[in-house]
N, C-alpha and C positions, 0 to 999 in steps of 0.2 A: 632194497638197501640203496643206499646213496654211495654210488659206487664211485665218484670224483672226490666224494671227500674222506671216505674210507681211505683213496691212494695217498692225500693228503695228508691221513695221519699216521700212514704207514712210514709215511719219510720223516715226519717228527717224532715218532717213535725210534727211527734207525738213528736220529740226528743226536741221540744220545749216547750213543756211543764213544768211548774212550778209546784213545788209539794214541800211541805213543808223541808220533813224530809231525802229524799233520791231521785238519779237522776234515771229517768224513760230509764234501757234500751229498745233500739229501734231496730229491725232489720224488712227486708221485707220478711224476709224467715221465716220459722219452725227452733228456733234452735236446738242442741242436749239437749242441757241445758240450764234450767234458770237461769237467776241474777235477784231475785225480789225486785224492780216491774219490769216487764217486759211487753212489747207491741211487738206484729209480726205480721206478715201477715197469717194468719192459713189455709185461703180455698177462692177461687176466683169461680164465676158465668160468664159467657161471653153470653149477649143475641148480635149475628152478624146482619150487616143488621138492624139498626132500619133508614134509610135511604138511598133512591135508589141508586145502584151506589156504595154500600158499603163506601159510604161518612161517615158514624155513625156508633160504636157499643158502648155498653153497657158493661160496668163491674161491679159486683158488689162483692167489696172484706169484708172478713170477715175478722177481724183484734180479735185479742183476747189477753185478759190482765190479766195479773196473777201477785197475792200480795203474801205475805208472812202468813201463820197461828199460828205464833207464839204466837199471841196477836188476837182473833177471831174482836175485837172490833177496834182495830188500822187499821186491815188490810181492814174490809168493810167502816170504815170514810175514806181511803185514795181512795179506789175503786169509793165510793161517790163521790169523790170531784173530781175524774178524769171521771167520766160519765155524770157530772153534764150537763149543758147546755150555760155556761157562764163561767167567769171567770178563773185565773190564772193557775189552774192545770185541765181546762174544754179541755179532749182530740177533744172535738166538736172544739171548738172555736180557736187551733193551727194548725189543720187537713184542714179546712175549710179555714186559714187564708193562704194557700198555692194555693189557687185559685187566687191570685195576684190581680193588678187592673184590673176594668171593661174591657175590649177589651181586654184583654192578654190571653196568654193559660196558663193553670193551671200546676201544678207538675213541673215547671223548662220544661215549653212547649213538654212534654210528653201526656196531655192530653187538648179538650179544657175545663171541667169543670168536679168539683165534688160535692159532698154534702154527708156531713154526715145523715143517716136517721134513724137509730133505736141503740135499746140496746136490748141486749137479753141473754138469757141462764148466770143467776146472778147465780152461783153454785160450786161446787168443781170441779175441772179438774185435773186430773191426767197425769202429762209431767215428761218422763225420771224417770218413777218407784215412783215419788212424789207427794204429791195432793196438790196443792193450791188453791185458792182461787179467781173465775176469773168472766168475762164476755166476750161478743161477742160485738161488736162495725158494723155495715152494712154502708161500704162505697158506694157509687155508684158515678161511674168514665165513664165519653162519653166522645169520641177520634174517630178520623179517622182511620176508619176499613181499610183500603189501607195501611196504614203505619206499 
């Protein structure tokens, strides 16, 4: 799998997100600095070989979200509303909706499926000397381990 452009369109995928009061920057990389809110790509798993032939592997990317603490109360309704499980500003439900129709490969045919699977680590995170206000997001992405 083409794992730089997979991160690529995992952030154009998140980038579609609707979110009330401010637009959700996206990148697939770590950047140097935030613009919050901000979504990236933070830390990726690769299980090789989950089918013979190296036909399968397994990725599982950590994607990580950071808000603003200006306002302690703003910043976890808007985190809420982007971890939720449904709806407009639901990072589940724009992430997921880049698996395309039935029969097709997923990411802009970089991968053939993904699925969003957990939330984790809801806490302060400290990026480029600042601490905000963030979570972890566990994508898991299977592709042809040959490519």
């Amino acid at each position: 799998m083409d794992i730089s452009n997979i991160r690529k369109q995992l952030a154009v995928a998140a980038s579609e997100v609707s979110l009330p009061s401010a637009a959700l920057t996206c990148t697939g990389f770590i950047p140097d600095g935030v613009d919050v809110p901000c979504f990236f790509i933070a830390d990726y798993t690769i299980e090789y070989d989950k089918v013979m032939n190296r036909s399968h592997d397994a990725i599982t990317f950590t994607a990580r979200i950071l808000v603003g603490r200006a306002d302690d109360m703003s910043g976890q309704a808007l985190l809420d509303a982007m971890l939720s499980g449904a709806g407009p500003s639901s990072l589940k439900s724009v992430i997921e909706a880049a698996r395309g129709p039935a029969g097709s490969p997923a990411l802009g045919g970089y991968a053939h499926d993904l699925r969003v699977t957990r939330v984790q680590g809801l806490r302060l995170y400290e990026h480029a000397g600042t601490q905000y206000l963030g979570a972890e997001i566990s994508i898991d992405v299977i592709g042809d381990g040959r490519a």
